[in-house]
C-alpha positions in Angstrom: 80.8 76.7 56.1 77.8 74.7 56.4 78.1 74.2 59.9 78.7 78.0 60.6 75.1 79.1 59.1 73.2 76.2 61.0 75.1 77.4 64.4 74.1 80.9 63.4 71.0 80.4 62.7 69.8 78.2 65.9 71.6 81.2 68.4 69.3 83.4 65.7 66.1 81.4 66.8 67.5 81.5 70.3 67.8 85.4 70.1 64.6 85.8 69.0 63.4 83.6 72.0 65.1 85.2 74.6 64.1 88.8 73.0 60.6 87.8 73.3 61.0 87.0 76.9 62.8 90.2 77.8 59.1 92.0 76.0 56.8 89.6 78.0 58.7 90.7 81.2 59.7 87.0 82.0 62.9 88.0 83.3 63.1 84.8 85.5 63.0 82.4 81.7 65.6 85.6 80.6 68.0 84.6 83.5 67.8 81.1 82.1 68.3 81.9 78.7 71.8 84.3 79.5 73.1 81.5 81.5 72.5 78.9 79.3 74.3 81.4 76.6 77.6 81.9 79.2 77.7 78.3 79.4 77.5 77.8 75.3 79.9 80.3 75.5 82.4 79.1 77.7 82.5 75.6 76.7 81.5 75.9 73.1 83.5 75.6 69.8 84.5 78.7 68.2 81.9 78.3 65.9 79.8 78.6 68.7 81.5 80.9 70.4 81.3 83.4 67.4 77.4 82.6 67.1 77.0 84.1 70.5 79.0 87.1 69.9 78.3 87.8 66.7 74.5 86.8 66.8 73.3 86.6 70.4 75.0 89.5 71.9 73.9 92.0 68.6 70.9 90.4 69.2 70.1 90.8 72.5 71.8 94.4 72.9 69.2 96.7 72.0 66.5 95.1 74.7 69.0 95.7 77.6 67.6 98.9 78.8 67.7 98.7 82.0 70.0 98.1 84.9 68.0 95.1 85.7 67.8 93.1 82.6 71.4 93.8 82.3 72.7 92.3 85.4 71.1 89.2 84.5 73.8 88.9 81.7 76.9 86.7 82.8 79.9 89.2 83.4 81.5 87.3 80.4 78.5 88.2 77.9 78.5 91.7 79.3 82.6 91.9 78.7 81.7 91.1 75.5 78.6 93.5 74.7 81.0 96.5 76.1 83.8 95.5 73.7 81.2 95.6 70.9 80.1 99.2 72.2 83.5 100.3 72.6 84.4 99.7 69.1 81.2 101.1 67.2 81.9 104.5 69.6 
């Protein structure tokens, strides 16, 4: 369990980073930040791979407004965010 609140909260700090970017308008450091999430994603543990569900995508969700910001999500991460949508509709 330990491990699964450190995870948590570093893809927390990570959130808030990436959330920050998206409000400065940084949207080239944003690209970085998805893709670096779609890799931790992909390869990590499912500790990891929860984190970035669970935390990141949540996260994140709200500040994808527009069709721009959104693209630069991995079609993985955005497969995810629409299963989240789909099942709080």
């Amino acid at each position: 369990m330990p491990e699964t609140g450190a995870v948590n909260s570093t893809i927390g700090a990570f959130s808030a980073h990436t959330r920050q970017l998206i409000r400065l308008g940084n949207l080239q450091e944003v690209k970085k930040c998805f893709a670096m999430a779609g890799v931790l994603y992909k390869n990590g543990s499912n500790v990891l791979q929860c984190a970035i569900e669970s935390v990141f995508i949540f996260a994140v969700s709200p500040f994808l407004d527009t069709q721009q910001i959104k693209e630069l999500l991995p079609v993985s991460l955005r497969r995810i965010r629409n299963r989240h949508l789909q099942t709080i509709s």
